[in-house]
N, C-alpha and C positions, 0 to 999 in steps of 0.2 A: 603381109607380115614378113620382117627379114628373117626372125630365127624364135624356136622356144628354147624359153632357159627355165631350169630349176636351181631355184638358191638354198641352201640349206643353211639355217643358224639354230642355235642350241640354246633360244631364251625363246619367249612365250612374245614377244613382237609386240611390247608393248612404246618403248622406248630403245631402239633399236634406231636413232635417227641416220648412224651412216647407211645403213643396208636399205632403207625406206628409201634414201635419196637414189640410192644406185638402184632400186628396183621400178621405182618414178621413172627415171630417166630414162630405164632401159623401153618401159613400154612408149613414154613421148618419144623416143626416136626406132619406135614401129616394132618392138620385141611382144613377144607374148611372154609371161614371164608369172612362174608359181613360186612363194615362198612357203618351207618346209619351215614349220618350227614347232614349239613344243606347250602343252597343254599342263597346266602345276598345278598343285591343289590352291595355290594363290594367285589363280585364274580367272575366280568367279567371278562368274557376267560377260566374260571375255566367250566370242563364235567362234568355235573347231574350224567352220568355213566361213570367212567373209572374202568379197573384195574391199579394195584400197587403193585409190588410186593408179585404176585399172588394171592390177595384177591383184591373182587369188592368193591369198594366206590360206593355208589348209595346216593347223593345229595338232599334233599326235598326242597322247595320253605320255606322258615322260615317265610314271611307274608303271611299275607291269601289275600284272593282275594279279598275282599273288600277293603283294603287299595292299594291292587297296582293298581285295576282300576280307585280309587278315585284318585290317582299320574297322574294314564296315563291319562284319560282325563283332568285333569286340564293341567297337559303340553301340552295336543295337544289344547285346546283349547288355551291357551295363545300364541302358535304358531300362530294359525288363527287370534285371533286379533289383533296383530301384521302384517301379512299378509294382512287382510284389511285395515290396517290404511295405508299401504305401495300403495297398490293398489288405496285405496281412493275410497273402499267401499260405499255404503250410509250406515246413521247414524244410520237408527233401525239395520244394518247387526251389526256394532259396539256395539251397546247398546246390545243388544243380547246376542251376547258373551262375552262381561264384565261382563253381568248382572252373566249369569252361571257359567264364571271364579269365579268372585268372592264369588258366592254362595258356589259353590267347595272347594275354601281357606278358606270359612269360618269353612265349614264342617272339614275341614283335623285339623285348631287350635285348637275345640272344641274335639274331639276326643284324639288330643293330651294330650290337657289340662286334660279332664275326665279320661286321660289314659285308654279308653277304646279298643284303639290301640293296645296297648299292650299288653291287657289279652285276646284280641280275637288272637293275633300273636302267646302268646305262648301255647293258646289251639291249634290252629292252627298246631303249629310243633308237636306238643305232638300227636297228630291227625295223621297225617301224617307220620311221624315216626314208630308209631303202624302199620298202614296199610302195611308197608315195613316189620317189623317186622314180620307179620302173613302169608305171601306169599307164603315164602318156608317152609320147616319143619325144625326146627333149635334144636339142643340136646342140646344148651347153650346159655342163653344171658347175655351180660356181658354190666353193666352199671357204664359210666363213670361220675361220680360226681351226685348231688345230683338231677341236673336239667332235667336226663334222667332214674333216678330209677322210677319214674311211669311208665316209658313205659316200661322198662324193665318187671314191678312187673305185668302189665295190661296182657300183650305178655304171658308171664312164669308162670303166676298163675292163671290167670281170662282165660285167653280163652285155654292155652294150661298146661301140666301138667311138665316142664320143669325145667333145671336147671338152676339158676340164680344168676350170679355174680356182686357184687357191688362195682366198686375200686374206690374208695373216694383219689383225689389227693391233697385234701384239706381238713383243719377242717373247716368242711361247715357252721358251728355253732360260729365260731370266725373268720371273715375274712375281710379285709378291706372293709370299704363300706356296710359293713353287717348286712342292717336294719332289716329286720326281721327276725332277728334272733331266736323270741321263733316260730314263725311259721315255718320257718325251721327244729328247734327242734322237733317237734310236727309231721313234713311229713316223718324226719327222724327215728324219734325212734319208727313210726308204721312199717315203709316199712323196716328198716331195718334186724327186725325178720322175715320176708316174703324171705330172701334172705336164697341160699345156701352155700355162702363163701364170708365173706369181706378182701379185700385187701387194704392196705396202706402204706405210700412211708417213714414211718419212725416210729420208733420203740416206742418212745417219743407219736404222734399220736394215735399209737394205742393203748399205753395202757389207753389214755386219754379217747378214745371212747368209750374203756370197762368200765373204770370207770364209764364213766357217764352215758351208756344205760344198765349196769349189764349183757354183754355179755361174749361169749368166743373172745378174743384178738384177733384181724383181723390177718391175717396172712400179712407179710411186703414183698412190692417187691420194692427193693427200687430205682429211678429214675436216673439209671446209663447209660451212653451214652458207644454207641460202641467204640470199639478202633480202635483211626483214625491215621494215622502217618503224620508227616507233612512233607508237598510240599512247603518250601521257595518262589518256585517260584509261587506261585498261591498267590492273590489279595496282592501285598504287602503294608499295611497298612503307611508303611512311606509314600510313594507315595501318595496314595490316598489320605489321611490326609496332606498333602507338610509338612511334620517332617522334621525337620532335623538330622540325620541319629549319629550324637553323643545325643543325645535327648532320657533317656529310654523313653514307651511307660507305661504309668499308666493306664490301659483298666479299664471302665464299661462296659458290656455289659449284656441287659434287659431292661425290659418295664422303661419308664421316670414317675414313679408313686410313691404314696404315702407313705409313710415308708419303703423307700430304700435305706435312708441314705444320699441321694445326695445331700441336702442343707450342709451337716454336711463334707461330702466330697469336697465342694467348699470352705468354711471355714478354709478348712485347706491346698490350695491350696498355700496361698503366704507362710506358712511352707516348705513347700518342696523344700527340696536341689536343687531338677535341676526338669526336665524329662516335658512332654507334658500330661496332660491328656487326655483321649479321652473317649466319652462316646456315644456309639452303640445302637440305639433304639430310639421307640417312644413311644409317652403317654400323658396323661392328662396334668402332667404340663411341658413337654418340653418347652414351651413358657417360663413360667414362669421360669427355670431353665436357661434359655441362657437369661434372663433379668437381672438373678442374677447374672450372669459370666459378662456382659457387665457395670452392676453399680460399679461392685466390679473392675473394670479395667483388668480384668484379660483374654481376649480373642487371646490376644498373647500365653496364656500358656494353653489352652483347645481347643477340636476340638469337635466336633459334627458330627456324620453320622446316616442316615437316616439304619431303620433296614433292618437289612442281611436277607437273606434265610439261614434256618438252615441248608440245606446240607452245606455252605458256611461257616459258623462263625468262627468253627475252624481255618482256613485258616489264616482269620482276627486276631482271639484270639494268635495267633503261633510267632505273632512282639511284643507282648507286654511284657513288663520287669518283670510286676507283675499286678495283677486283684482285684479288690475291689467285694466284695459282703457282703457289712454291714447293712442288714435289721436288721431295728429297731425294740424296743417289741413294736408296739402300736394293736398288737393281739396275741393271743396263736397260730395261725397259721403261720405266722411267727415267735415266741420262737422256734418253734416244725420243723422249716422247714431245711433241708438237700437241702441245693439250689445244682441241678444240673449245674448249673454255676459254683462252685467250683471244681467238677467233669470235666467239661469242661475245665477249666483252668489248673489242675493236667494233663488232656490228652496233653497238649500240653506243661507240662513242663515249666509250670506260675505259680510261689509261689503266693502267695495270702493274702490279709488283709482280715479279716473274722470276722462276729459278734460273741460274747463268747457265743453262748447259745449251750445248749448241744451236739444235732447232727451236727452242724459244729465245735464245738470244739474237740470232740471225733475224726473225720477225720482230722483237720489241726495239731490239736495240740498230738496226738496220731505217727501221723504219719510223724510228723514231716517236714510240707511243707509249713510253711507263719506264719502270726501269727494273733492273735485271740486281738481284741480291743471293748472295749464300745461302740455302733456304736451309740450315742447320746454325745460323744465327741471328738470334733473337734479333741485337742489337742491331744488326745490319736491315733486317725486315722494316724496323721501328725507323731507321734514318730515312730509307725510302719513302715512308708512309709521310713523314713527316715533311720531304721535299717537296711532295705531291700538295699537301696543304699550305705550305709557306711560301712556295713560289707561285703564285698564281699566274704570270705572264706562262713560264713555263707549263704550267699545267694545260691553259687554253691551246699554245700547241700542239701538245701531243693529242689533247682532246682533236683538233684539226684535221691532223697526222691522222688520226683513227678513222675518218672521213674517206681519206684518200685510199688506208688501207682498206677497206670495207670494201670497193671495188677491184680489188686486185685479188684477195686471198677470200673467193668465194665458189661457191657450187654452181653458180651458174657459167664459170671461165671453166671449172676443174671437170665439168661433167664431161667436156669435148673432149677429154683425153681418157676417160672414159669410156665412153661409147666406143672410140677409136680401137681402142684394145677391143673390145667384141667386135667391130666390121674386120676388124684384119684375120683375128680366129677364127670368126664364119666363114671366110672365105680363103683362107689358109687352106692347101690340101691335108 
């Protein structure tokens, strides 16, 4: 065994493909290696302790006990008063337990509302987490995004004298939804001199980080998916979606969320020479998105599927003619992102519409496999789409082109640099 490491990530590991591939890799090149993650009440069926791929997932409860017993007794009592009404109870037995039912729902709103819930939850996990952390002797912890560098730093610095990594898969400081942003800044740029090596998923990213914290440039491991070949015969998407089989297949696939381009990608639906949309995933405004496909009249010409399991996607992604992945600028984190979804699409030989910003143009348009549009104009998404159907010489080579890259831009080239960063920290005084 060269070294043990603990990873810490702050989702429940179920679809977590970068961190699975670097936890893989680290035990095939002889690490012993625990992932810390977290236990949700949209867990079930999911083991607190499994292995995987030779390393253990050890699960922690993400609320604290206060909130789940404030849940479980108010359900079980709303069961019982129900029960007695059924029964036909006498009426102090009823009043009784309304009385404390409802004392309970009162308590759980007010809670809500003071958000007091949720800084006790994620002291809670952070808590918890730690205690997992300090069990075994670990010669490395490696902390995944911004929300598990405390416990990384608590583990690795305050109670033990260790090495400790921080791989940031996002600009944590620019991100959608991302209100606190100077306080972010403020946890970040203490804890991140505390660390022994930062890592990040695009080159763009990182030198943004050094800019703005005055560091040395995170080292880049960039978020490339295994090479998978495809099985026609596994989920075939005409089917499932009832396509019709002269119909290309126009894939999204990823979260149904905000600066993703999709309003902009519906808009330019009635443009499109022919083909089916289809769009893979869930999310915030999925509602709203199939509200807008239904006013605009267009549900004869889009399909909706509820999300894949990542071992699976490819499978799905392998019918489609061509793959949308047009994030908009409305953060530097997405300017700055290298969507592994494009990646995924090249694996399976899916040219691709892409937004022009640096790290996806450098891959599409470098490399010659889709083409690169405005992703805040309709009209420009719609030309793409339609060069991809009308030129067909063209299309076959980039289909080609995606061949070539599929060997170049994968997990099994990107793991060596990888692992490298852990043999040099191991053995680093």
């Amino acid at each position: 065994m060269k070294g043990n490491v603990c990873i810490f990530v702050l989702n429940d590991f179920i679809n977590d493909a970068r961190v699975r591939r670097e936890a893989s890799s680290l035990v095939e090149a002889g690490y012993k290696v625990k992932v810390v993650c977290v236990y949700t009440q949209f867990s079930s069926g999911l083991k607190k302790d499994e292995i995987m791929d030779g390393f253990k997932v050890r699960r922690v409860n993400k609320y604290s006990d206060l909130a789940l017993n404030i849940r479980n007794y108010r359900n079980k009592l709303r069961s019982e008063y129900k029960n007695a009404k059924n029964i036909k109870q006498n009426n102090i037995t009823n009043i009784i337990l309304l009385t404390i039912y409802l004392l309970l729902e009162f308590i759980s709103i007010i809670l809500k509302k003071t958000k007091i819930l949720k800084l006790v939850g994620i002291f809670n996990v952070i808590i918890r987490m730690i205690k997992e952390g300090l069990k075994e002797e670990f010669d490395i912890y490696h902390s995944n995004d911004l929300n598990t560098l405390p416990q990384g730093y608590i583990c690795s610095k305050l109670f033990k004298k260790k090495k400790l990594i921080y791989d940031s898969h996002e600009v944590q400081t620019s991100r959608t939804g991302n209100i606190g942003k100077k306080r972010y800044s403020l946890i970040e740029k203490f804890l991140i001199r505390k660390t022994d090596k930062m890592i990040m998923t695009t080159d763009t990213r990182a030198q943004y980080t050094a800019d703005l914290y005055k560091i040395k440039k995170p080292e880049i491991i960039h978020n490339y998916p295994f090479i998978k070949e495809k099985d026609l015969s596994k989920f075939n998407l005409y089917e499932i979606a009832n396509i019709p089989k002269d119909e290309p297949i126009l894939l999204y696939q990823g979260g149904i969320q905000e600066g993703r381009g999709l309003e902009k990608i519906i808009e330019a639906i009635p443009k499109f020479k022919k083909g089916i949309t289809v769009f893979i995933g869930d999310g915030k405004l999925k509602d709203e998105i199939i509200n807008m496909v239904e006013s605009k009249g267009l549900m004869e010409r889009v399909r909706f599927l509820s999300k894949v399991p990542a071992k699976d996607l490819m499978y799905f992604t392998q019918h489609a003619y061509l793959g949308f992945q047009v994030l908009q600028n409305i953060c530097f984190n997405h300017y700055s992102s290298l969507s592994n979804k494009l990646l995924e699409y090249a694996m399976m030989e899916v040219p691709m519409v892409a937004s022009n910003f640096p790290e996806m143009k450098k891959i599409v348009e470098d490399n010659q496999i889709g083409k690169c549009v405005d992703p805040h104009d309709s009209n420009n998404i719609a030309e793409a789409v339609n060069y991809l159907l009308n030129n067909r010489d063209k299309y076959i080579e980039f289909k080609l082109n995606c061949k070539q890259a599929r060997l170049r831009y994968n997990w099994e080239n990107e793991k060596k640099n990888f692992i490298r960063i852990y043999d040099n920290l191991l053995n680093s005084e």
